[in-house]
TORKOL-4160 file (C-alpha; in steps of 0.2 Angstrom, whole numbers, padded with zeros to 4 digits, m for minus):
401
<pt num="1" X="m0105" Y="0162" Z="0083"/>
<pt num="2" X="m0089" Y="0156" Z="0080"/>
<pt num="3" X="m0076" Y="0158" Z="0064"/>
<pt num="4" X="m0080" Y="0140" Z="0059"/>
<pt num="5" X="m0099" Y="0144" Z="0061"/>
<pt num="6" X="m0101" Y="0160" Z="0052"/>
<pt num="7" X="m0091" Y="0151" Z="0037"/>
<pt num="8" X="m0103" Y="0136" Z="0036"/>
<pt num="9" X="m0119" Y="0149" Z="0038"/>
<pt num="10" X="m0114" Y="0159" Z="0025"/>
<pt num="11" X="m0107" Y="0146" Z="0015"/>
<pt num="12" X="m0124" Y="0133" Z="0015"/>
<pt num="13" X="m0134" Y="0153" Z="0013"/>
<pt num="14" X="m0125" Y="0157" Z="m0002"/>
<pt num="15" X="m0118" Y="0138" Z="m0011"/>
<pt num="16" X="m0127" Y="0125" Z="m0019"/>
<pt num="17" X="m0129" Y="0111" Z="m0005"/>
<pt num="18" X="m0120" Y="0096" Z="m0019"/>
<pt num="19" X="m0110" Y="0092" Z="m0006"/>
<pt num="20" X="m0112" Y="0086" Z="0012"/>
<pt num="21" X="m0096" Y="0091" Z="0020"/>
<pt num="22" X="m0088" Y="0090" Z="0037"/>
<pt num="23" X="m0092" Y="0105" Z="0049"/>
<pt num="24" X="m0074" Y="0110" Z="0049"/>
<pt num="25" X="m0068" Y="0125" Z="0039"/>
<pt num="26" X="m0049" Y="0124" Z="0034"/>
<pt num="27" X="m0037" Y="0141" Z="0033"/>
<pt num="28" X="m0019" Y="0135" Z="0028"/>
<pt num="29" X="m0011" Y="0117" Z="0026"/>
<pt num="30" X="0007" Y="0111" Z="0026"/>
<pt num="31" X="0012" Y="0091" Z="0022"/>
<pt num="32" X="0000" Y="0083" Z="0030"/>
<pt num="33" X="m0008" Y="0092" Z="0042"/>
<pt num="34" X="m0023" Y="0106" Z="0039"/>
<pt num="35" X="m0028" Y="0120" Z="0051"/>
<pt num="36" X="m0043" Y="0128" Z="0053"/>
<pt num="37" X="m0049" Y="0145" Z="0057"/>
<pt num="38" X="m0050" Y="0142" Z="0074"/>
<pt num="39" X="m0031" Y="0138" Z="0076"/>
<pt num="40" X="m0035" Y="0118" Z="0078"/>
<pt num="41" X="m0024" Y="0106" Z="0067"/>
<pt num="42" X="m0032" Y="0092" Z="0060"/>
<pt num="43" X="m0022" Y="0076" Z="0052"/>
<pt num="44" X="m0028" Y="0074" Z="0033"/>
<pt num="45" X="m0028" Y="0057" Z="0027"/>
<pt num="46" X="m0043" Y="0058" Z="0011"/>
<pt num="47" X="m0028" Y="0071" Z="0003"/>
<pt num="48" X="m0043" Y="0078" Z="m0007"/>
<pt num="49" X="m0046" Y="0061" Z="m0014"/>
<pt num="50" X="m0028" Y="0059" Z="m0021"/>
<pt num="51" X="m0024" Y="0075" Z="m0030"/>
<pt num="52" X="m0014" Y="0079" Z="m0015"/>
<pt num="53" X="0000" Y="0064" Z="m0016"/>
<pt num="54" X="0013" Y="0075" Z="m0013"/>
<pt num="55" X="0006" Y="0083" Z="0004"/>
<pt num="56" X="0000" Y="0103" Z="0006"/>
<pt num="57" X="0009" Y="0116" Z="0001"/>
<pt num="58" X="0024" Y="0103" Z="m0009"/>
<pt num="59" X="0040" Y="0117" Z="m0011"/>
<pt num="60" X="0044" Y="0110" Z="m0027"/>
<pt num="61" X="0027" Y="0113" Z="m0033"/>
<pt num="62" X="0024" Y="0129" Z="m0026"/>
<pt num="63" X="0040" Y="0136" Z="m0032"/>
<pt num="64" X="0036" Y="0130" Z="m0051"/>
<pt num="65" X="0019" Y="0137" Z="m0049"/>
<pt num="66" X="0028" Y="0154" Z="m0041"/>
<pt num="67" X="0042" Y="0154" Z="m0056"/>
<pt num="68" X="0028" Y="0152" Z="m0068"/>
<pt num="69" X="0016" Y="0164" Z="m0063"/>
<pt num="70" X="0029" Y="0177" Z="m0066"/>
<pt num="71" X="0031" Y="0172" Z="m0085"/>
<pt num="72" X="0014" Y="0165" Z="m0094"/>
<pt num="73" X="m0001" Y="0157" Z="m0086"/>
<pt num="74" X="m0012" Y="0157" Z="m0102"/>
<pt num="75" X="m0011" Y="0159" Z="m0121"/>
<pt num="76" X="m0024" Y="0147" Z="m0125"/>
<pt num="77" X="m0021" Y="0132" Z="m0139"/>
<pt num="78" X="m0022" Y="0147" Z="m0151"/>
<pt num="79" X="m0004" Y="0147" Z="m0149"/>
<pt num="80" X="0011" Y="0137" Z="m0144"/>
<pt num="81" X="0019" Y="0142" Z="m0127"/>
<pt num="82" X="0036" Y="0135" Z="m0122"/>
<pt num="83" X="0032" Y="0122" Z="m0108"/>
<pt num="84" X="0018" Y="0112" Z="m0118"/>
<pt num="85" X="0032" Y="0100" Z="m0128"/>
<pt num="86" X="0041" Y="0097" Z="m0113"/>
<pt num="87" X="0025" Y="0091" Z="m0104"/>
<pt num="88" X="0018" Y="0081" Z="m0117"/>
<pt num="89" X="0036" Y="0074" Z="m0122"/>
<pt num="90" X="0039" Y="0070" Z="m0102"/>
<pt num="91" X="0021" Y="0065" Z="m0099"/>
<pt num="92" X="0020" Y="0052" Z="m0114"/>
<pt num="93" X="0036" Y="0043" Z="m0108"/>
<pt num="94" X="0029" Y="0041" Z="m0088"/>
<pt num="95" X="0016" Y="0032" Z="m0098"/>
<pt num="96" X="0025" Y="0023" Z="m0111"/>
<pt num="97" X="0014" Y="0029" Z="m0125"/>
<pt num="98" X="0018" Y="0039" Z="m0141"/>
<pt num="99" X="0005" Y="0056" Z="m0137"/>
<pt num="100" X="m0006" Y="0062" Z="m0124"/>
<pt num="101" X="m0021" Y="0075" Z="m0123"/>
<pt num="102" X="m0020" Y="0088" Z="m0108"/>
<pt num="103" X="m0037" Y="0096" Z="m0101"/>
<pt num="104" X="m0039" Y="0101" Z="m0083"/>
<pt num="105" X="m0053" Y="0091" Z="m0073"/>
<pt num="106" X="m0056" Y="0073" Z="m0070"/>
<pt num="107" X="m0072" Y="0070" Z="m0079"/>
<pt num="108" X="m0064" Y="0081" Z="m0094"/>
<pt num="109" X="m0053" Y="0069" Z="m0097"/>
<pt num="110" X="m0067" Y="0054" Z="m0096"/>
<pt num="111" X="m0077" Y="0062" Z="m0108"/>
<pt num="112" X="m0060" Y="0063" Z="m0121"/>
<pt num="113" X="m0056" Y="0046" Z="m0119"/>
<pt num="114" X="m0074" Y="0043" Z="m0123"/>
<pt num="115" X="m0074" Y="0054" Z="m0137"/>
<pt num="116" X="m0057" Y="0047" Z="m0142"/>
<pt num="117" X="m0063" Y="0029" Z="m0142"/>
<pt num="118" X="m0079" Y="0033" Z="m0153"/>
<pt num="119" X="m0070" Y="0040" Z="m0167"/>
<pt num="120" X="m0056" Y="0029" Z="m0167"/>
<pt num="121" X="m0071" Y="0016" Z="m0166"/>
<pt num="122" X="m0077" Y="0023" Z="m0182"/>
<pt num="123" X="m0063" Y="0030" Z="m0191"/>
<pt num="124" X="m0050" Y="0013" Z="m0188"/>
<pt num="125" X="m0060" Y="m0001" Z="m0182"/>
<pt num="126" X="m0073" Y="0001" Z="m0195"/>
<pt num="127" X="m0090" Y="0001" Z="m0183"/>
<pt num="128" X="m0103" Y="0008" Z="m0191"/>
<pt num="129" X="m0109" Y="0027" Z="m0188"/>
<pt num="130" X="m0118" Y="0028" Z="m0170"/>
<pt num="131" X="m0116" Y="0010" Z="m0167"/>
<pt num="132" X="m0101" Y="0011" Z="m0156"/>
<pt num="133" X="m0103" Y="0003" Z="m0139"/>
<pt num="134" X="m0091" Y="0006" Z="m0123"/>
<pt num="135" X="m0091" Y="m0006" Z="m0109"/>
<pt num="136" X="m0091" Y="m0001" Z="m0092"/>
<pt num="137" X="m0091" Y="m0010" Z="m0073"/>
<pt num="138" X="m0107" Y="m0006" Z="m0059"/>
<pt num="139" X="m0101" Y="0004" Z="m0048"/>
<pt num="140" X="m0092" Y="0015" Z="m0055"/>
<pt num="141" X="m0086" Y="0033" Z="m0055"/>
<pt num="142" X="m0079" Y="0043" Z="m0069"/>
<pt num="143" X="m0084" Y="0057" Z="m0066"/>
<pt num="144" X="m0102" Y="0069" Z="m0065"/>
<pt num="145" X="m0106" Y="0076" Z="m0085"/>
<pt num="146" X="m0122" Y="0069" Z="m0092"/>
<pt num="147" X="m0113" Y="0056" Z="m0102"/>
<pt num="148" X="m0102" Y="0051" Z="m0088"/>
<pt num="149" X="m0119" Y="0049" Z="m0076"/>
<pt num="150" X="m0128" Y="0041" Z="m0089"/>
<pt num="151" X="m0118" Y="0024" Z="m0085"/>
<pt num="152" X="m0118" Y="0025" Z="m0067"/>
<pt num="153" X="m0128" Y="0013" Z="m0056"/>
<pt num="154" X="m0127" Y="0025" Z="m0042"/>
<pt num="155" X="m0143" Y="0033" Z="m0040"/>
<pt num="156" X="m0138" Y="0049" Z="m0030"/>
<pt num="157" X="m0124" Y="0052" Z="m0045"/>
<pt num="158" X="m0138" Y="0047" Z="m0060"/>
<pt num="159" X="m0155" Y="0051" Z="m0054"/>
<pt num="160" X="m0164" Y="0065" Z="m0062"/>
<pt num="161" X="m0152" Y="0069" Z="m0074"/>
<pt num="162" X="m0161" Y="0061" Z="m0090"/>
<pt num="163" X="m0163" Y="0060" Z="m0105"/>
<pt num="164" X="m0147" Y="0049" Z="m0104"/>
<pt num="165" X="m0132" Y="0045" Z="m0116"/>
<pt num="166" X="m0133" Y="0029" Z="m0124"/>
<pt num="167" X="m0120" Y="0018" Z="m0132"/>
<pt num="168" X="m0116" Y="0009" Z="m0114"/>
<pt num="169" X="m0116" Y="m0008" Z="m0106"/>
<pt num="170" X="m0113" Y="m0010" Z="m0087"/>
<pt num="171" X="m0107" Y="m0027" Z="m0082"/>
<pt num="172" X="m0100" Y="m0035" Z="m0065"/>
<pt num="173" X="m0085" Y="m0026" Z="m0061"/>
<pt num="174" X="m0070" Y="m0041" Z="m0057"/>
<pt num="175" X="m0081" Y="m0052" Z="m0069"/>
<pt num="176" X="m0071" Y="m0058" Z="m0086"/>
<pt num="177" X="m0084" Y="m0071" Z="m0090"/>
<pt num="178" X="m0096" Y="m0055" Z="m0092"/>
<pt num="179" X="m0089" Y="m0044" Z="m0099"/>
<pt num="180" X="m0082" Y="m0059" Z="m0112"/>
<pt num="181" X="m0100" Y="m0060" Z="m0115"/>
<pt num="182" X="m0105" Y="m0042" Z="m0117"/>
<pt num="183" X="m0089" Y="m0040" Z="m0131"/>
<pt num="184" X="m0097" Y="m0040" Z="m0149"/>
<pt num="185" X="m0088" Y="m0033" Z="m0166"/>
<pt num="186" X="m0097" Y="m0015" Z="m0162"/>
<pt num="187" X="m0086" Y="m0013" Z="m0146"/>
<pt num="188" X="m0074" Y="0000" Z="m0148"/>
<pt num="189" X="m0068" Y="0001" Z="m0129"/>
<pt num="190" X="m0069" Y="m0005" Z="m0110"/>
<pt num="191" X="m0069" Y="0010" Z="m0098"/>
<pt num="192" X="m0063" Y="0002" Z="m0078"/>
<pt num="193" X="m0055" Y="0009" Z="m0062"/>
<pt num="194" X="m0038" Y="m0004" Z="m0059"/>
<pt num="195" X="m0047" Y="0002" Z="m0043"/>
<pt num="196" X="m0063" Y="0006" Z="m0037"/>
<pt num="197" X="m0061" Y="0023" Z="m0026"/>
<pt num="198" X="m0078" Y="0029" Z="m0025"/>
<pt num="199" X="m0086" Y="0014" Z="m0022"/>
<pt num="200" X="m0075" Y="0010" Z="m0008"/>
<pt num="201" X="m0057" Y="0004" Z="m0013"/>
<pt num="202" X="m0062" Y="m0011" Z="m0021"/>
<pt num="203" X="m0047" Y="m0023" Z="m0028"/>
<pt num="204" X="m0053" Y="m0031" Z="m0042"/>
<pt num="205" X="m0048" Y="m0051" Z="m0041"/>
<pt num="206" X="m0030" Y="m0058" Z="m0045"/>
<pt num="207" X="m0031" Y="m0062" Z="m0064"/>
<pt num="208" X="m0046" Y="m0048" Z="m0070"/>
<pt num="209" X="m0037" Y="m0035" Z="m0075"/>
<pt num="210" X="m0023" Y="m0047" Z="m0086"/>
<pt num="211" X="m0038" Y="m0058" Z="m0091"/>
<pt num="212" X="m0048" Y="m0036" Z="m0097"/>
<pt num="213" X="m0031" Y="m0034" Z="m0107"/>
<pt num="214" X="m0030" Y="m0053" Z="m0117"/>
<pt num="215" X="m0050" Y="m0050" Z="m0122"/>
<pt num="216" X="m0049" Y="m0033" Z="m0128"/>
<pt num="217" X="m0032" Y="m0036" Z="m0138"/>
<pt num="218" X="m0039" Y="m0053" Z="m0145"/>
<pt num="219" X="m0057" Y="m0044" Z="m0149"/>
<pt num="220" X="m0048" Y="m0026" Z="m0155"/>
<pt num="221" X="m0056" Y="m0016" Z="m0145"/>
<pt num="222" X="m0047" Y="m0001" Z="m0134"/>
<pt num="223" X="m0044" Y="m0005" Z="m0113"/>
<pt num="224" X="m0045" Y="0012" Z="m0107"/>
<pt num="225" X="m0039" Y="0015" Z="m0088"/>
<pt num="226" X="m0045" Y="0026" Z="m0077"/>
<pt num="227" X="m0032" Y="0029" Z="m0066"/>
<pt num="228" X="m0037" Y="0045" Z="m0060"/>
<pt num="229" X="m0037" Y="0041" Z="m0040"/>
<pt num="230" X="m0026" Y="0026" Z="m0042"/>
<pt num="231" X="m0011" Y="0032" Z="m0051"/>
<pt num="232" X="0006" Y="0042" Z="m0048"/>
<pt num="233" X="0009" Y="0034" Z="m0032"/>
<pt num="234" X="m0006" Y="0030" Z="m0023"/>
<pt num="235" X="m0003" Y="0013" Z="m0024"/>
<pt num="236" X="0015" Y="0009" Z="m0020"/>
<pt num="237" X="0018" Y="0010" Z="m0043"/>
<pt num="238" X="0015" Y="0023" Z="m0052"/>
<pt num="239" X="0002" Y="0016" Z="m0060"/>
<pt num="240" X="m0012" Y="0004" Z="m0053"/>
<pt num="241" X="m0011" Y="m0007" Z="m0067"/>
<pt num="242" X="0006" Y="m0011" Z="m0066"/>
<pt num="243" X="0003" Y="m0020" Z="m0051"/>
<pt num="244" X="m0003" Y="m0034" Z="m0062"/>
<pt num="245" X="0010" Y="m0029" Z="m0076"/>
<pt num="246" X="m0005" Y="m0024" Z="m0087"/>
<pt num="247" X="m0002" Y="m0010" Z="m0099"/>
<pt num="248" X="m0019" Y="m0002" Z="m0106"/>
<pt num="249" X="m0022" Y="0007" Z="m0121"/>
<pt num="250" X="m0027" Y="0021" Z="m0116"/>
<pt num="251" X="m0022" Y="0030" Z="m0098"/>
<pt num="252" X="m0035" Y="0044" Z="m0092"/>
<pt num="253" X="m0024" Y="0056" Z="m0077"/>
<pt num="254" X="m0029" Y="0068" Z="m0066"/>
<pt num="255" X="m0029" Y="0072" Z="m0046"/>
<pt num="256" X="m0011" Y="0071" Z="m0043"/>
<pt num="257" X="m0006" Y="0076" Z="m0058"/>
<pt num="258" X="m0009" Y="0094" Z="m0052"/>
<pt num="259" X="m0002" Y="0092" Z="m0037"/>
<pt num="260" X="m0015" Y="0100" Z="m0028"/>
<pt num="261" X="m0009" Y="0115" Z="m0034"/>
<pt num="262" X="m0018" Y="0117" Z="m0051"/>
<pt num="263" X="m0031" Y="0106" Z="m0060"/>
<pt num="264" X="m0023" Y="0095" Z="m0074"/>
<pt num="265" X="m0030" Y="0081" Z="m0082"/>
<pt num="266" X="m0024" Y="0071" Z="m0098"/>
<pt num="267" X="m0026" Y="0056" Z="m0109"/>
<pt num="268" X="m0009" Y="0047" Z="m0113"/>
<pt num="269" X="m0012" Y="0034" Z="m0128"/>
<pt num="270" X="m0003" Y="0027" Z="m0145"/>
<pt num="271" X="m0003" Y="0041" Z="m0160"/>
<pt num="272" X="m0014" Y="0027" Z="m0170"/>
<pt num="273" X="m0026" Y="0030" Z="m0157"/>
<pt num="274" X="m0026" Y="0048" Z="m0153"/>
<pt num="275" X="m0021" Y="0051" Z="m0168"/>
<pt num="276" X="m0039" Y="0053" Z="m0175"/>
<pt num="277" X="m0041" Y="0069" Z="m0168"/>
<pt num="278" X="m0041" Y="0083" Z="m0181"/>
<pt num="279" X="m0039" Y="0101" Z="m0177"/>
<pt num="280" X="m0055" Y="0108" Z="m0172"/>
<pt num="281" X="m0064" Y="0092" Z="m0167"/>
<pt num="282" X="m0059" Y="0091" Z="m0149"/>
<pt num="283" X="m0052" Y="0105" Z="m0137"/>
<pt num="284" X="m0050" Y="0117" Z="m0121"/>
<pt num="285" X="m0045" Y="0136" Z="m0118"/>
<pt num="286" X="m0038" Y="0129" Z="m0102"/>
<pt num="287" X="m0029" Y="0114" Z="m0107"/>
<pt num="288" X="m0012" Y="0112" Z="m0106"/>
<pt num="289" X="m0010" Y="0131" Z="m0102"/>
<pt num="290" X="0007" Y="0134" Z="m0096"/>
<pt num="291" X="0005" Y="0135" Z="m0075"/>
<pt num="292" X="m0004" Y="0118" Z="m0078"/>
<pt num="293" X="0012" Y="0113" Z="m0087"/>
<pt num="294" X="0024" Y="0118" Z="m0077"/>
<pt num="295" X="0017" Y="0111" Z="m0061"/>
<pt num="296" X="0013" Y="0092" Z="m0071"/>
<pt num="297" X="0030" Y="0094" Z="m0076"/>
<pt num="298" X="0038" Y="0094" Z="m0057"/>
<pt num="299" X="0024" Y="0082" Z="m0053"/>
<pt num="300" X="0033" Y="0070" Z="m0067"/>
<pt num="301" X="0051" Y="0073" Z="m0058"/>
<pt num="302" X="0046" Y="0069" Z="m0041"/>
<pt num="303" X="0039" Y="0054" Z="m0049"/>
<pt num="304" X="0055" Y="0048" Z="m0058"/>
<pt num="305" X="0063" Y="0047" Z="m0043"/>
<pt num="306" X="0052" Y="0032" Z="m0034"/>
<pt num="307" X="0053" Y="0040" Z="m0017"/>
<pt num="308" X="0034" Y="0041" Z="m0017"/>
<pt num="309" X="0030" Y="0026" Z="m0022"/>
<pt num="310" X="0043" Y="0017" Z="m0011"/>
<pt num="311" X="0035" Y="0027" Z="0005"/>
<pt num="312" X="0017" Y="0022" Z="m0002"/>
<pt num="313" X="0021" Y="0005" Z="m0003"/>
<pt num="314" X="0031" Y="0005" Z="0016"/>
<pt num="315" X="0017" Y="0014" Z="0026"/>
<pt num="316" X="0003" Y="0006" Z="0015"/>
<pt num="317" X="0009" Y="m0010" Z="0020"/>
<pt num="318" X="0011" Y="m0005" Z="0038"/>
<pt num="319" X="m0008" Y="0003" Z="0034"/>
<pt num="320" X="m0015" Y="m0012" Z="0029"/>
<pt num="321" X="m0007" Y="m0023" Z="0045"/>
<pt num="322" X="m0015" Y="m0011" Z="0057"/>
<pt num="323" X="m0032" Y="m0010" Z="0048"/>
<pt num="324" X="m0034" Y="m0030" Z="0048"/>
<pt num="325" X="m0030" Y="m0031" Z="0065"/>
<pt num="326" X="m0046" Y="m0020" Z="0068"/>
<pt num="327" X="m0055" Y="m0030" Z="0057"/>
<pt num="328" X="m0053" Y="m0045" Z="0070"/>
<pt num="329" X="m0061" Y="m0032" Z="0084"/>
<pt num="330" X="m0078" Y="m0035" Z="0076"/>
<pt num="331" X="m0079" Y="m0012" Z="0075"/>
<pt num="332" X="m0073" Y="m0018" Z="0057"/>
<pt num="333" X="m0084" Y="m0030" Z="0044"/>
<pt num="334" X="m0067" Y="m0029" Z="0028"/>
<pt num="335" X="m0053" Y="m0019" Z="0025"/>
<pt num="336" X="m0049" Y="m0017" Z="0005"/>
<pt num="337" X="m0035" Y="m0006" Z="m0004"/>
<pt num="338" X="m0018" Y="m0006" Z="m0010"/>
<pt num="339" X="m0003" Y="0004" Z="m0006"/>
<pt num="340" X="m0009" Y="0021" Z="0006"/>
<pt num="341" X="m0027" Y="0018" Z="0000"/>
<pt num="342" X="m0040" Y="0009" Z="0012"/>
<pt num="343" X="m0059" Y="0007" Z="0012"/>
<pt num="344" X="m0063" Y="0001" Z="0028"/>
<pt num="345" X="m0080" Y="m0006" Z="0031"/>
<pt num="346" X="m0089" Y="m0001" Z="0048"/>
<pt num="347" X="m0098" Y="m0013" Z="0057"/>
<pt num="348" X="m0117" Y="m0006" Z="0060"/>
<pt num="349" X="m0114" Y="m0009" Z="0078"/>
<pt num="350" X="m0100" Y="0009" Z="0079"/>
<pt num="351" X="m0112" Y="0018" Z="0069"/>
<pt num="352" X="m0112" Y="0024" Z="0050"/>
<pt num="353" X="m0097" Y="0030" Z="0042"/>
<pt num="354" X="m0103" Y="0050" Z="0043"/>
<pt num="355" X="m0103" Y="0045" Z="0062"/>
<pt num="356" X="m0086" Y="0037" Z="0062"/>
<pt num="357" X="m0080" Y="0051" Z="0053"/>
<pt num="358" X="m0086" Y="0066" Z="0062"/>
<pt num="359" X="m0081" Y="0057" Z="0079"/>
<pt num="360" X="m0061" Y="0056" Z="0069"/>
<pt num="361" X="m0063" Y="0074" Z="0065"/>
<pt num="362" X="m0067" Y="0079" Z="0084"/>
<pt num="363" X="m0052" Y="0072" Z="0087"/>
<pt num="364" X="m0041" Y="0081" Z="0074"/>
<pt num="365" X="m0042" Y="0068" Z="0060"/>
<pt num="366" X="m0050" Y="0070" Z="0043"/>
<pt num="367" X="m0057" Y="0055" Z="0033"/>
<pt num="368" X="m0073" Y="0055" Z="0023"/>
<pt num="369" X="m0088" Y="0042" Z="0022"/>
<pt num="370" X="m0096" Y="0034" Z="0007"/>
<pt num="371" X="m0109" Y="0023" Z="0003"/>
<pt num="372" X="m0115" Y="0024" Z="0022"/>
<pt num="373" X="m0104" Y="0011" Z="0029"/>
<pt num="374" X="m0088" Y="0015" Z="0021"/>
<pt num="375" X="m0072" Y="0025" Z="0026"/>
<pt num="376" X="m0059" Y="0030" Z="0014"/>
<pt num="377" X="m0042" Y="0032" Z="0021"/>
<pt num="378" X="m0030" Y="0041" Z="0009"/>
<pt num="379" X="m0017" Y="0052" Z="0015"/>
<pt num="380" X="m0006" Y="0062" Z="0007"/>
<pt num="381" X="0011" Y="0050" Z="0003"/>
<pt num="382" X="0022" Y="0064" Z="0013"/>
<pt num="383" X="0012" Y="0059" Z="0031"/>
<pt num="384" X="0026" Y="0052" Z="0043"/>
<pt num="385" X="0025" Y="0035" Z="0052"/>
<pt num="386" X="0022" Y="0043" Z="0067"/>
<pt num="387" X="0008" Y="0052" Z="0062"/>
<pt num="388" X="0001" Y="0039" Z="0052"/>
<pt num="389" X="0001" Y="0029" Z="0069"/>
<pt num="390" X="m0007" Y="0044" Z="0079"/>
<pt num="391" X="m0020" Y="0043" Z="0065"/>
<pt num="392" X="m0023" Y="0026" Z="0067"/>
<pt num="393" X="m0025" Y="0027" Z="0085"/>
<pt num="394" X="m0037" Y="0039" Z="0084"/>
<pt num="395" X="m0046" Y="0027" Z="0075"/>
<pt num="396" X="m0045" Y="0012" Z="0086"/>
<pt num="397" X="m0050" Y="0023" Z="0100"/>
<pt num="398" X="m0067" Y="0027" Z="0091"/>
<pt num="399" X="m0070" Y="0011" Z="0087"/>
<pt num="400" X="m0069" Y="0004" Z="0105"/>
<pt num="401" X="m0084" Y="0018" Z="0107"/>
């Protein structure tokens, strides 16, 4: 047996099989580029769906992480450590807003803004106890706890995972006329993706996420943002929303907020709204810890500049013009994204996405499929033109079959 084949066989002996990945078993990585075990270099372009914005192996945040390593990695919210103001303080002005609650995961910070909505719900708008409901769009993905699952309408993510939460509705996503309708005085928030990543980098229509803002200001009831794929950078801004000059209330981050480095997650919102929080209603050993800080915190720097977002809007337009023209091939049925972000639909005629995507990967590129037909392309913003156009001519190559 080879390396890569004694990793996988030990691997699928000795893990839980929740994931489905490509047979390719990765040692060390720099910028964009990942080489496996058997000294073969494959391009990355799904950047471990976004948290990898700033490339493998980023100096600045390797040395942050190194310099920090050295002083504090942990002392709990027991205790104040010296780089937790500075996050917060910088973090809060990225977003524009007054406070911000730091965990570490994704779905961590789903289930705050959740919890943060509900009690403001109660505590400000006045909504009677347990009658607080949250709006949400089909196809979504927050995240994988039971209350995040329990309004999914995907039945891999939801099925078998009952008893599920209640206190949500699920309408059309890109549909302001319904979720007008679903708006009632026990409302307390709407919970959308500026961008659907998971369900295949669906752009919602020009005019939905303006319209989401006007109805939940005019009916008092909290727009919350999941920008955890979508922000710092991915899409040309820094966040999604600002595409469309929409500020929501409430901004839920992660991914790239950790650089890749360490995982760092966060709520960013007004002090009237996370202000409900009391001490020891709502918490996390591991959030905000110092290393978590001090990497955010050069993640926020690189930010400042707009180098990234300059570069993702460049190559992500050059992206999008080379996608299109394959979509006029008939190997591609739609291209969708914004920025370095694409979900490109395979016709049935090349085969299923997984195909598609093990066929890139023999040929030393990494994507990943989703929802059988669909391949997300995503690559780190660092990935050079030239290797974006290798990339893409990988692609075109498998599609002519």
């Amino acid at each position: 047996m080879t390396a890569t084949e004694r990793s996988i066989a030990a691997a699928e002996a000795h893990s839980a099989h929740n994931y489905h990945p490509l047979p390719v078993v990765v040692a060390t990585a720099e910028g964009a580029w990942m080489t496996d075990v058997e000294g073969r270099r494959y391009l990355d372009m799904l950047a471990g769906y976004s948290a990898l914005n700033f490339g493998h192996g980023n100096r600045r945040l390797i040395d942050a992480a190194k310099a920090q390593l050295e002083r504090v990695t942990l002392t709990s919210r027991a205790f104040h450590h010296d780089r937790f103001a500075e996050f917060c303080t910088e973090l809060a002005a990225l977003c524009g807003k007054d406070m911000v609650l730091p965990m570490n995961t994704g779905a961590e910070a789903i289930e705050t803004a959740v919890k943060t909505a509900r009690k403001w719900g109660y505590r400000v708008k006045g909504v009677p106890d347990g009658q607080a409901k949250i709006i949400v769009a089909d196809n979504n993905f927050h995240g994988r706890t039971t209350t995040i699952v329990s309004f999914s309408t995907d039945p891999e993510a939801r099925a078998d995972y009952g008893p599920y939460t209640p206190g949500f509705e699920i309408v059309p996503y890109g549909d302001l006329a319904a979720l007008e309708a679903a708006l009632d005085d026990n409302t307390v928030a709407v919970l959308l993706e500026p961008i659907q990543g998971e369900a295949g980098v669906l752009v919602p229509p020009p005019g939905y996420l303006p319209g989401v803002r006007r109805l939940t200001a005019e009916r008092n009831v909290l727009f919350i943002a999941d920008e955890i794929q979508s922000a710092l950078g991915r899409t040309g801004r820094t966040f999604a929303c600002d595409h469309e000059d929409v500020v929501p209330d409430m901004y839920v981050l992660g991914k790239a907020l950790g650089g890749g480095v360490v995982p760092v997650s966060a709520v960013a919102a007004s002090r009237d709204i996370l202000g409900v929080h009391r001490p020891g209603e709502h918490g996390s050993t591991f959030g905000g810890n110092p290393l978590a800080c001090a990497v955010a915190l050069e993640v926020i720097a690189i930010l400042k500049t707009g180098e990234y977002q300059e570069r993702a809007t460049r190559l992500g337009d050059h992206l999008h013009h080379e996608l299109n023209l394959l979509a006029g091939t008939g190997a591609v049925e739609a291209v969708r994204g914004r920025g370095l972000w694409a979900g490109v639909d395979i016709a049935p005629s090349r085969g299923t996405a997984r195909e598609v995507s093990e066929q890139l990967m023999e040929r030393g590129v990494l994507v990943k499929d989703t929802h059988g037909s669909t391949i997300r392309i995503a690559p780190p913003l660092v990935i050079s033109k030239e290797d974006l156009d290798w990339g893409l001519e990988q692609l075109r190559a498998v599609l002519a079959g």
